[in-house]
C-alpha positions as CSV (number, residue, x, y, z in Angstrom):
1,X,-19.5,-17.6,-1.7
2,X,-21.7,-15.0,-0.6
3,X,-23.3,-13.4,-3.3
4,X,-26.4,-11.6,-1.2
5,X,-27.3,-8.0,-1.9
6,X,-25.9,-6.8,1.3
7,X,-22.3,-8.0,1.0
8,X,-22.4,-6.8,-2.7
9,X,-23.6,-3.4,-1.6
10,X,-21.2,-3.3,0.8
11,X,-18.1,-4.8,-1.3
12,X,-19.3,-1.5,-3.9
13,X,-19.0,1.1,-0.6
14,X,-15.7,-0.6,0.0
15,X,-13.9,2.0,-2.7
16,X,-10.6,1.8,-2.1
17,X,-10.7,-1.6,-2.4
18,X,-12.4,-1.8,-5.4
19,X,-10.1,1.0,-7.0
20,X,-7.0,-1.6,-5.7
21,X,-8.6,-4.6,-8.0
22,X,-6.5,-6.3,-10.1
23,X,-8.7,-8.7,-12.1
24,X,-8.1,-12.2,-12.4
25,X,-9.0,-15.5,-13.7
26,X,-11.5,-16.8,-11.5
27,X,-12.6,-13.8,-9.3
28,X,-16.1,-13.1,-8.6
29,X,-18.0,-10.1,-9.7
30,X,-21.5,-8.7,-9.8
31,X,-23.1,-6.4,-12.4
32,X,-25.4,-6.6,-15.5
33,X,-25.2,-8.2,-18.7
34,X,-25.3,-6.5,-22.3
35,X,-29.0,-7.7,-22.5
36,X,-29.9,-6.4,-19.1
37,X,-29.1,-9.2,-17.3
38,X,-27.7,-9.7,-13.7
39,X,-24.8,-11.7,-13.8
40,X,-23.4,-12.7,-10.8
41,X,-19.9,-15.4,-11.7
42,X,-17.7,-14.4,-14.2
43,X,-14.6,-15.5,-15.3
44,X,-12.1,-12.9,-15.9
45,X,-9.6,-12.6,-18.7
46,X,-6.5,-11.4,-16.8
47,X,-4.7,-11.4,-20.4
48,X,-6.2,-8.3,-21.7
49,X,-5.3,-4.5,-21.2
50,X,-7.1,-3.4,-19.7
51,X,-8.6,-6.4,-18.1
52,X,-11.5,-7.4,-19.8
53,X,-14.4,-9.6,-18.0
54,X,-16.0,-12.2,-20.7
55,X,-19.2,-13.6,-20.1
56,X,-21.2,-15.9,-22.1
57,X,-24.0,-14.1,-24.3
58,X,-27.8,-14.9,-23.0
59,X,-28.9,-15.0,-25.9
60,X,-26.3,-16.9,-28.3
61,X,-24.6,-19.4,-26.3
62,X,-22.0,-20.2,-28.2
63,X,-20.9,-16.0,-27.9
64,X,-18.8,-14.8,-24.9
65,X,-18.8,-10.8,-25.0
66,X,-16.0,-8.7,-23.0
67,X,-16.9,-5.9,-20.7
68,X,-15.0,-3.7,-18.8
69,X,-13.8,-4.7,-15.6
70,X,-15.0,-1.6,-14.1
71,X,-18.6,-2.0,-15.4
72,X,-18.4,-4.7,-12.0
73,X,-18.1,-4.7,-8.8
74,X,-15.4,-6.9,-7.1
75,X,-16.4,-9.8,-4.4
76,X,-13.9,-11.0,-2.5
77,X,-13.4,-14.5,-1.7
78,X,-12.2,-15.4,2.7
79,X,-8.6,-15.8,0.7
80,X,-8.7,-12.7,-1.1
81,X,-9.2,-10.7,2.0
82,X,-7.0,-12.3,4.1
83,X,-3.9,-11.7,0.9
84,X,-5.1,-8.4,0.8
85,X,-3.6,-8.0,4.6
86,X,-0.9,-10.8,5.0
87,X,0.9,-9.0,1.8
88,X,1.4,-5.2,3.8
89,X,4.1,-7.5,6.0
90,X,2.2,-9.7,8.2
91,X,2.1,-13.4,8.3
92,X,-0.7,-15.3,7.5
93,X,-1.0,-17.5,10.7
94,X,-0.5,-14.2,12.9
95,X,-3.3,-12.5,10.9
96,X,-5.4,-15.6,10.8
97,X,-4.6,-15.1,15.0
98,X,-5.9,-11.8,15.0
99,X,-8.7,-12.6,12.9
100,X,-9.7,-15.3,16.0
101,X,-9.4,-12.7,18.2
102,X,-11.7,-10.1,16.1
103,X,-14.4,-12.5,16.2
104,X,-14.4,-13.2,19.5
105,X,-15.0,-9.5,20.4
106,X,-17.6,-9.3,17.8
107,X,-21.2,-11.2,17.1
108,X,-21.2,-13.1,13.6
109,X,-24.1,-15.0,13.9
110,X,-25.9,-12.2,11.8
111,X,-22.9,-12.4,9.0
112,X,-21.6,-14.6,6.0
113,X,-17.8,-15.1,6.7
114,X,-16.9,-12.8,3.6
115,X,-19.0,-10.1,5.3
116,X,-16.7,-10.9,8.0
117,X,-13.4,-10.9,6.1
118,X,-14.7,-7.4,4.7
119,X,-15.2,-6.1,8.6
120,X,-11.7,-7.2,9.4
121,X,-9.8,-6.3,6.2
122,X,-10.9,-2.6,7.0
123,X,-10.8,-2.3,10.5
124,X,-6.8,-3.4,9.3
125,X,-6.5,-1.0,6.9
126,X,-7.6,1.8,8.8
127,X,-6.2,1.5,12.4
128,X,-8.3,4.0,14.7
């Protein structure tokens, strides 16, 4: 999981896909804790409304404390990007094709695969 300052930066610029979140168990987000710290893993409480991201306390561990999911920002994980496409009526192992094809034309030495997802997913999303 890439959790660099670069994909997270560019996971926050990625708007509308942050404003499409739904939260849930298990998803990866970055912000800061009550006490100032960073937190990078959380597990999310997808059983709340509105969702509600618990963390354990730095300074009582035996303390989770809820925060509001939109106090984070949103990391994808490779199979959360590729959903985010296969669900607006294309299947996965034509996408997955495409996908192939998209980093053929482009160099991805220089990028984690999420990075890479995120490339994709928008070039998808927004056809020029």
């Amino acid at each position: 999981m890439d959790t660099s300052p670069k994909y997270i930066q560019q996971c926050k610029d990625a708007v509308k896909i942050q404003k499409a979140w739904k939260a849930q168990t298990g998803d990866w987000v970055h912000g800061k804790g009550k006490h100032g710290e960073t937190c990078v893993v959380c597990e999310v409480a997808e059983y709340h409304d509105p969702p509600r991201i618990w963390l354990p306390d730095s300074i009582n561990d035996d303390c989770a404390i809820p925060y509001d999911v939109n106090e984070f920002i949103w990391l994808p994980l490779q199979d959360q990007w590729l959903n985010m496409i296969t669900g607006r009526g294309h299947q996965k192992a034509g996408m997955l094709f495409r996908f192939m094809q998209f980093a053929e034309k482009n160099n991805c030495d220089d990028f984690s695969w999420e990075q890479f997802w995120l490339a994709f997913v928008l070039q998808e999303m927004n056809p020029t």
